[in-house]
C-alpha positions as CSV (number, residue, x, y, z in Angstrom):
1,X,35.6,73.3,-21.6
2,X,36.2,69.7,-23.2
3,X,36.8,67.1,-20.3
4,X,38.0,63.1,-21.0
5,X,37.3,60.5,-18.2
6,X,39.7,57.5,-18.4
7,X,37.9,54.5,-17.5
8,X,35.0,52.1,-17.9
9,X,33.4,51.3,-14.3
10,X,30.7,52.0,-12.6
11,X,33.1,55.1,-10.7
12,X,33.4,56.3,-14.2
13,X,29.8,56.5,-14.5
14,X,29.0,58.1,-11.4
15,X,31.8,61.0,-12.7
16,X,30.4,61.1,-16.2
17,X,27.1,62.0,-14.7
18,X,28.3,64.2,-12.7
19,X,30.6,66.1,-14.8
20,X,27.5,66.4,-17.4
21,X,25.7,68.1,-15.0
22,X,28.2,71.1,-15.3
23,X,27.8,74.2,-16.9
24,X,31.2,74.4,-17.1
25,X,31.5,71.6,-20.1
26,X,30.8,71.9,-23.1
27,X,32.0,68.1,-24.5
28,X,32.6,65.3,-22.7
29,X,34.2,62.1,-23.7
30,X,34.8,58.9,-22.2
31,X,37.8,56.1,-22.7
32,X,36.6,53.2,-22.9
33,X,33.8,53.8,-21.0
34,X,30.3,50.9,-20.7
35,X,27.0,50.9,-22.1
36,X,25.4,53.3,-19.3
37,X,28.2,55.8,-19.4
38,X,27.5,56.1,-23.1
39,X,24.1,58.1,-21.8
40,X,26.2,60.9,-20.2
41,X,28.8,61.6,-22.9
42,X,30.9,60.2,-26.4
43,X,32.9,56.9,-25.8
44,X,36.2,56.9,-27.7
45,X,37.9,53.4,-28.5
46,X,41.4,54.3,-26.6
47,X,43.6,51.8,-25.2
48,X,44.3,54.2,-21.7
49,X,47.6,52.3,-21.1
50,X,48.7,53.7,-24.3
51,X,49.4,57.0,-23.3
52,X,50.6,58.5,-27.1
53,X,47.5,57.9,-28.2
54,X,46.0,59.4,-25.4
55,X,48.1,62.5,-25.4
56,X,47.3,62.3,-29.5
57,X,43.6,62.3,-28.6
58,X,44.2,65.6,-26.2
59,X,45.6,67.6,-28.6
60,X,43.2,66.5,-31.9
61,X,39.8,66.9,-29.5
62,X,41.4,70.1,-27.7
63,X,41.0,68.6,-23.9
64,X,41.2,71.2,-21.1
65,X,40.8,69.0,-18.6
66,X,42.0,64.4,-18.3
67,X,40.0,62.8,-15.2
68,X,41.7,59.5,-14.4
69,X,39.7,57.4,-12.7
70,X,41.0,53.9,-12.1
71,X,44.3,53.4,-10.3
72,X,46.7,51.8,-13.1
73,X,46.9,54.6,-15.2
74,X,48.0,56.7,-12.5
75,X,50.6,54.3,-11.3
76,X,51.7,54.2,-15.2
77,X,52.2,57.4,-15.0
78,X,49.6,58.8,-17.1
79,X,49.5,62.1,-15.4
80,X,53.4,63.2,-16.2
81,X,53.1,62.2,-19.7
82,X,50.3,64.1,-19.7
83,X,51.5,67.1,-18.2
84,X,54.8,66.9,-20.0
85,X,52.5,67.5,-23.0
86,X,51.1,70.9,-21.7
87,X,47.6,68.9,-21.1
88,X,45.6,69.4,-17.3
89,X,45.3,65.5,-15.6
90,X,43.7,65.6,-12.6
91,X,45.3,63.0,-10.3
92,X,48.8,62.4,-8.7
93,X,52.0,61.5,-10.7
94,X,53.5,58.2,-10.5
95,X,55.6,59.2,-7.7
96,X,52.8,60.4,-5.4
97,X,50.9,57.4,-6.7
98,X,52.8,54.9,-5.0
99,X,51.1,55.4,-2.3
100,X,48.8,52.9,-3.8
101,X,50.7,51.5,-5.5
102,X,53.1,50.2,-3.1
103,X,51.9,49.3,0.5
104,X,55.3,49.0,2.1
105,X,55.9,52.0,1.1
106,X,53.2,53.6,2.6
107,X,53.5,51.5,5.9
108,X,57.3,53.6,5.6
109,X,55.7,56.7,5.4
110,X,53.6,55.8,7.8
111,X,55.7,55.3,10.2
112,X,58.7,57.9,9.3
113,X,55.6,60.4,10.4
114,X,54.2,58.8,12.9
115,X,51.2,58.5,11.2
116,X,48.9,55.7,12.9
117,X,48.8,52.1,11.8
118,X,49.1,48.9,12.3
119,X,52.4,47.8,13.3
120,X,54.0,45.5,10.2
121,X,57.3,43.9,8.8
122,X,57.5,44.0,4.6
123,X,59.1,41.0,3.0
124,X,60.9,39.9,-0.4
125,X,60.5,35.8,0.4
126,X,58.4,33.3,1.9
127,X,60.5,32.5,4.8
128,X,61.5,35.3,6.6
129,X,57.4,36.2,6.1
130,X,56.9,33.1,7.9
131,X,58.8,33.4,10.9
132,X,57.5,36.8,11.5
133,X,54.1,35.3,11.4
134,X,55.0,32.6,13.7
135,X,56.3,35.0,15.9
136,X,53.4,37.1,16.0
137,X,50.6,34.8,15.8
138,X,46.9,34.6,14.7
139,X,44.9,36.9,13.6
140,X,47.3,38.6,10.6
141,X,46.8,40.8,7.4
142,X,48.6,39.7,4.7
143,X,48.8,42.3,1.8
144,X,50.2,42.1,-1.7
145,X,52.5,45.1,-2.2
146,X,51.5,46.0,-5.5
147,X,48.4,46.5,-7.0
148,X,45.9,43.6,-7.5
149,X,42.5,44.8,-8.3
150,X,41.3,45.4,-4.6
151,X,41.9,41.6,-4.1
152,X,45.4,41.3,-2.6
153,X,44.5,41.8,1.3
154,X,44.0,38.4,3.0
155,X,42.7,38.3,6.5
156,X,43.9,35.1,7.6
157,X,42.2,33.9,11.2
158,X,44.7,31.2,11.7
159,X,48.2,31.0,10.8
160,X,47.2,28.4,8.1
161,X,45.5,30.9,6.5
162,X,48.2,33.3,7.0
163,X,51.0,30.4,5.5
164,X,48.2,29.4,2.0
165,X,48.4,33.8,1.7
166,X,51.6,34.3,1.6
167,X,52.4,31.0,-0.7
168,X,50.0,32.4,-3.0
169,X,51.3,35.5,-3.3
170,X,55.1,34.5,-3.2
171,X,53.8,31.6,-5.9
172,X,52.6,34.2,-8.3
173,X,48.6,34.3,-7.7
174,X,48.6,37.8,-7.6
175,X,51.5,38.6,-10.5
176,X,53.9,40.9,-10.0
177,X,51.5,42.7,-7.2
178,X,52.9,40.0,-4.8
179,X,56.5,40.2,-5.9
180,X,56.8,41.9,-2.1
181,X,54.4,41.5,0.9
182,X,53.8,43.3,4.0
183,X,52.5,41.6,7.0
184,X,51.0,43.3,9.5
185,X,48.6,43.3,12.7
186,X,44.7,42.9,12.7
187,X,43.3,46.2,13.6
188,X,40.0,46.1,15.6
189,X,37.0,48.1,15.2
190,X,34.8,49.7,12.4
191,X,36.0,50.8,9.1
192,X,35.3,54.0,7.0
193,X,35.8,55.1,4.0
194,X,37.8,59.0,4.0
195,X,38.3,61.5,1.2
196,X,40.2,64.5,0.7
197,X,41.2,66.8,-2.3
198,X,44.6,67.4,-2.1
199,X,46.5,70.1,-4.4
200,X,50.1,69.4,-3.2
201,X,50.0,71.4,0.3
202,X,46.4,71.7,0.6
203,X,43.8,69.2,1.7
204,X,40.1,69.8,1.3
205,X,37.8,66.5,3.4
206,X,35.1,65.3,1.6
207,X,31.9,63.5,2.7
208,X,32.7,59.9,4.4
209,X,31.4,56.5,3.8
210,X,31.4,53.3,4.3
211,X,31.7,50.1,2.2
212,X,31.1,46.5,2.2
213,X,34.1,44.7,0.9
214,X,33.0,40.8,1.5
215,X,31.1,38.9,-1.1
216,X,28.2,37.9,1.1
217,X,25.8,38.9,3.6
218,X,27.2,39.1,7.0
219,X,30.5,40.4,5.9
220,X,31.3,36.8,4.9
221,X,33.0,35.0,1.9
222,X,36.0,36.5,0.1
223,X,37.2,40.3,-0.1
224,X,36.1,41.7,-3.5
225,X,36.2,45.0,-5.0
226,X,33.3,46.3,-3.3
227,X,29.4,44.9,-3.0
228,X,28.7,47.9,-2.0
229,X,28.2,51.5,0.4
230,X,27.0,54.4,1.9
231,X,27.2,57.6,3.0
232,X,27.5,59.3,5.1
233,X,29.1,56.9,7.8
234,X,28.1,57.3,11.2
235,X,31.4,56.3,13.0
236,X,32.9,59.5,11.0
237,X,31.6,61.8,13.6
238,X,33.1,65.2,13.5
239,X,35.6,64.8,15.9
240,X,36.5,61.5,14.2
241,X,37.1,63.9,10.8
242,X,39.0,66.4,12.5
243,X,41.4,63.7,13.9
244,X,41.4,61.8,10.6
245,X,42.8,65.4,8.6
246,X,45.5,66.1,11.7
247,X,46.3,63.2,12.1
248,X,47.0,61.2,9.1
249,X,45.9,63.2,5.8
250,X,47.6,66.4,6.7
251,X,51.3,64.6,7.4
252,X,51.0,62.5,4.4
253,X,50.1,65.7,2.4
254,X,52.8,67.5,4.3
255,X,55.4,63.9,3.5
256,X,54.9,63.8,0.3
257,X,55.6,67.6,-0.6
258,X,58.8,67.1,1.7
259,X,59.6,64.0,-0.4
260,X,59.8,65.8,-3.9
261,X,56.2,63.9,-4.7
262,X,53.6,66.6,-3.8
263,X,50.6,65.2,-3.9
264,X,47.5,66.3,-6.1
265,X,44.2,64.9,-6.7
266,X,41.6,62.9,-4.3
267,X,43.3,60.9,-1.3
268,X,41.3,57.9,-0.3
269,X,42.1,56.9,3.5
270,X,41.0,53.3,4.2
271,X,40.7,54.0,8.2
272,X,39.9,51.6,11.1
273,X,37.8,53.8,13.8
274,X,39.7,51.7,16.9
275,X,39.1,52.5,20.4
276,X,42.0,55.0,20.0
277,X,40.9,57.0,17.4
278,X,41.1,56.3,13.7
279,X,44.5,54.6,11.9
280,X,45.1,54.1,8.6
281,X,44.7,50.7,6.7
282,X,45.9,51.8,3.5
283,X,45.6,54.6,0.8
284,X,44.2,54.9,-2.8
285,X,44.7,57.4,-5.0
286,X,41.4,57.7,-6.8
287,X,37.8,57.8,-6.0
288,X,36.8,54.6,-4.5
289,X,34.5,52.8,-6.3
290,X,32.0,52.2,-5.1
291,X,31.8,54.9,-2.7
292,X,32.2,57.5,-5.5
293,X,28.7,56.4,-6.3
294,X,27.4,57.7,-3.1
295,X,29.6,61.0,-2.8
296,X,28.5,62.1,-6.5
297,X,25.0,61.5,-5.6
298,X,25.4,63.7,-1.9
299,X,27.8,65.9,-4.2
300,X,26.0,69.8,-4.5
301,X,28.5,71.8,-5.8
302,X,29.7,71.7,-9.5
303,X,32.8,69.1,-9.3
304,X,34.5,70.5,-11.8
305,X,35.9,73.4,-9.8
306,X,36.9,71.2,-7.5
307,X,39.3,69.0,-9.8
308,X,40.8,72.3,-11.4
309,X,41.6,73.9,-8.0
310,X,43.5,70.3,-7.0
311,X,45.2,70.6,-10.3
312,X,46.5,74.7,-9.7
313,X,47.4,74.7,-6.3
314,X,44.0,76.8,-5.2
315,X,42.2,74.6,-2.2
316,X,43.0,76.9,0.1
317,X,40.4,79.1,0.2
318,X,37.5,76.4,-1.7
319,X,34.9,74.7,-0.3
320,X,32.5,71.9,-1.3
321,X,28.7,71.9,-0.3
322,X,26.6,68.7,0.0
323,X,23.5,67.8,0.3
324,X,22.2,65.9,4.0
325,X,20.4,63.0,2.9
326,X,22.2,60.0,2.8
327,X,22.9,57.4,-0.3
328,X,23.4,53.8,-0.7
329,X,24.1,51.8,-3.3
330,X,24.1,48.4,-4.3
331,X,26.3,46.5,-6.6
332,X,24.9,43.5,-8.4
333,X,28.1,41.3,-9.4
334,X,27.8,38.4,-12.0
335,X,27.4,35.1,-10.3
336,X,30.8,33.6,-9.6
337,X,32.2,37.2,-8.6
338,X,35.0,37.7,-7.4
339,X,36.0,34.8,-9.3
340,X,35.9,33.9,-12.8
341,X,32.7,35.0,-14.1
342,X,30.6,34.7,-17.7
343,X,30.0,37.6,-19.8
344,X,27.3,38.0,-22.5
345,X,24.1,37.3,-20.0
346,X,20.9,39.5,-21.0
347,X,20.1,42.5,-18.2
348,X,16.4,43.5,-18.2
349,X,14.6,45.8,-16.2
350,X,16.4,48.8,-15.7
351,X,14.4,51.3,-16.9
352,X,11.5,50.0,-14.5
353,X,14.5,50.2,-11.3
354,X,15.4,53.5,-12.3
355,X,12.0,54.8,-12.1
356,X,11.9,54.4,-8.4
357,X,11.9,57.2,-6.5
358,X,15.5,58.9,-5.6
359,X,17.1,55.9,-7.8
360,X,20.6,56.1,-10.1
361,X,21.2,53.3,-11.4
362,X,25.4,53.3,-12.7
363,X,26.9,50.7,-14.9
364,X,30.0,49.0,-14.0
365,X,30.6,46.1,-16.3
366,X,27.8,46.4,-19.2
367,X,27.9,46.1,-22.6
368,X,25.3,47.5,-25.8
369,X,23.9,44.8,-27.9
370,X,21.6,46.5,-29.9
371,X,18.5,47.5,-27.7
372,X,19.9,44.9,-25.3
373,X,22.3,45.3,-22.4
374,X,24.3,42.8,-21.3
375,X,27.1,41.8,-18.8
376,X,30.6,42.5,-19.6
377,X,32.4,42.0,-16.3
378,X,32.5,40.7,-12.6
379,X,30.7,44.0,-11.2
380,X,27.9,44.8,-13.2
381,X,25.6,47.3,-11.9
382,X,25.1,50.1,-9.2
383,X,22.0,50.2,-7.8
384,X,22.1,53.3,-5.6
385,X,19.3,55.7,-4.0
386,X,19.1,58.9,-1.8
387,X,16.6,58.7,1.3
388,X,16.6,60.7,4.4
389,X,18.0,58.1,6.6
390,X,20.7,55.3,5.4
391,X,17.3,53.0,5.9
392,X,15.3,54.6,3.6
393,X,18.3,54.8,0.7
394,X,18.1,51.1,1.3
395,X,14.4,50.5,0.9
396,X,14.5,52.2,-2.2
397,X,17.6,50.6,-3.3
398,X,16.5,47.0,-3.1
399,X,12.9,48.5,-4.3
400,X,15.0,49.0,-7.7
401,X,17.3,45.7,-7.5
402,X,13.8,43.6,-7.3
403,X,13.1,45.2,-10.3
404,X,15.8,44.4,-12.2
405,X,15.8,40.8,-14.0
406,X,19.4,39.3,-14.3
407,X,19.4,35.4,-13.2
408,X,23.4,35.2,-13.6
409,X,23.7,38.0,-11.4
410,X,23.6,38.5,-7.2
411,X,24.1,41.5,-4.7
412,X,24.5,41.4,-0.8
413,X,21.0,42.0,0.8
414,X,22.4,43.7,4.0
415,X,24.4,46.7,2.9
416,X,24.1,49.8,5.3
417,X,22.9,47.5,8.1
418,X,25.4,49.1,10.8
419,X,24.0,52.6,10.0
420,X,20.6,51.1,9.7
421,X,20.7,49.3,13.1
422,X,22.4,52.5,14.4
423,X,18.8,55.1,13.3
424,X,17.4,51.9,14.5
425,X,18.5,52.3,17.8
426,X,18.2,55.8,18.1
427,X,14.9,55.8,17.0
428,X,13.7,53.6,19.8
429,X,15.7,55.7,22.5
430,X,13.2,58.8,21.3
């Protein structure tokens, strides 16, 4: 079959990878796509939010099967124009997107169902976000309702921090994503990182992990994309899955269907594990990235399969295999990250990185020049390795980042350190 990915980060990568691997394809293109994905399949010069051309692509190339991978598109409503045009998308309309793309909405939902969360208040002005705050106190979450690139959460530790957030996002520092904001209650305890296929009534869990969202070692410095992750994650015990599905994937599956917007595709569950079981932080609608990295690495089974039974209603009786050892991986960001950054610096080393053992390295932001590879964006690379333990991926990991020479780029030297200090301590209880 002939597949098209939509996107150009390093989760594209990690899917174009994967999907090459399948028997089931026979071409494989990639819009825009980045200098590494260009190793897996064809790059095609689309402009994704233009969906005619798109759809005009589809039907000239003969495309079974459109992957979205970044959330935009989906919230555009790529999917529906798609499928209005008799073409397969796998991913959810713009309906069932919303729960990314709108937070109060999902907070709603949330709490129509009696799904767990954090307890909240939405808000359309500064004001009346202020006095709730006041009300509440410090600590608070402060969270754009719209979609800002994975940087419209603020965790404000004082209720100056909470007042500067919500002026910024009132103020227009986040666009349109802050034209609303919810404001909601700190939640304590470890997060996790929860997938699911979903085909409309069926939900399918997929391997957990965990990721690191701060810029800096420590979990310090500002929230960013993601530096960062592995899998699987420890706190996601099998009991903690079981209660994750019954508790909060299954009712939103079951919500959505009941709400005309059925939804299809992969379900991402931001969850806090608190001290009474997990609760949801919010939802994407895609793979995360970069914890796609890590699942498509764990990933046995032939994806492909997968994404068609999501699209025609058929999880019920599928299953996914994985393989036990864990993955990490490592993003190198361009200096300046999650803030304005320079493009065009030279990237060397890679092929000496890759040649570690049980090392992928994914692009995220790279450009060709040539022979020469450079950076084209804040989140450059994804350094990521299979071990047996979480400690060993992340040996072999930072065994490849030392490799790699990049002076305008950094990474977080700690990632995995909770499951690392977890086989740590187990290992010493032997």
């Amino acid at each position: 079959m002939n597949i098209l990915l939509l996107g150009s980060g390093g989760r594209e990568h990690a899917l174009a990878w994967k999907l090459a691997a399948s028997p089931l394809v026979e071409r494989l293109f990639c819009a825009p796509g980045n200098a590494g994905i260009a190793r897996d399949c064809k790059l095609v010069a689309l402009d994704i939010a233009d969906h005619a051309a798109v759809i005009a692509f589809c039907k000239a190339q003969k495309i079974d099967l459109v992957v979205v991978g970044p959330e935009a598109p989906l919230c555009a409503g790529i999917v529906d124009d798609l499928t209005a045009a008799g073409i397969k998308a796998f991913g959810p309309t713009r309906a069932a997107a919303q729960l990314e793309g709108s937070k109060g909405f999902t907070k709603d939902l949330c709490k129509a169902n009696k799904i767990p969360t954090a307890a909240y208040e939405r808000f359309n002005a500064a004001a009346a976000a202020k006095c709730y705050m006041r009300a509440r106190g410090a600590p608070l979450v402060v969270k754009a309702d719209g979609l800002a690139a994975g940087k419209g959460v603020v965790i404000a530790n004082t209720l100056a921090e909470a007042d500067a957030a919500i002026d910024m996002m009132f103020g227009g520092g986040l666009g349109a994503a802050g034209a609303q904001v919810v404001v909601e209650e700190l939640l304590e305890g470890e997060e996790a990182s929860f997938f699911a296929l979903c085909d409309g009534e069926t939900a399918l869990a997929l391997a957990s992990a965990q990721d690191h969202k701060r810029a800096l070692d420590g979990d310090q410095g500002p929230n960013t994309g993601g530096m960062g992750a592995y899998s699987p994650a420890p706190v996601m015990t099998p009991e903690m899955v079981r209660r994750a599905m019954d508790e909060i994937v299954l009712p939103t599956v079951r919500a959505m269907k009941a709400g005309g917007a059925p939804y299809k595709g992969v379900l991402y569950a931001g969850l806090m594990i608190t001290a009474e079981g997990p609760k949801l932080i919010e939802y994407n609608v895609r793979f995360g990235d970069p914890e796609c990295q890590v699942l498509m690495l764990r990933l046995m089974s032939d994806l492909v399969p997968g994404l068609l039974a999501c699209c025609d209603g058929m999880l019920k009786n599928f299953d996914l295999r994985w393989y036990p050892d864990a993955a990490l991986t490592v993003v190198m960001a361009a200096k300046g990250y999650p803030g304005a950054t320079a493009k065009g610096s030279v990237i060397e080393g890679l092929e000496a990185a890759a040649e570690v053992e049980g090392v992928e390295i994914f692009h995220a932001g790279t450009k060709a020049d040539g022979g020469r590879i450079l950076a084209n964006g804040g989140r450059v690379l994804d350094v990521c390795a299979l071990g047996q333990t979480v400690g060993e991926a992340q040996a072999r990991a930072y065994r490849a980042v030392d490799r790699i020479r990049w002076p305008d780029g950094f990474c977080r030297r700690d990632i995995g350190f909770r499951a690392v200090q977890r086989e740590s301590l187990e290992k010493s209880k032997a």
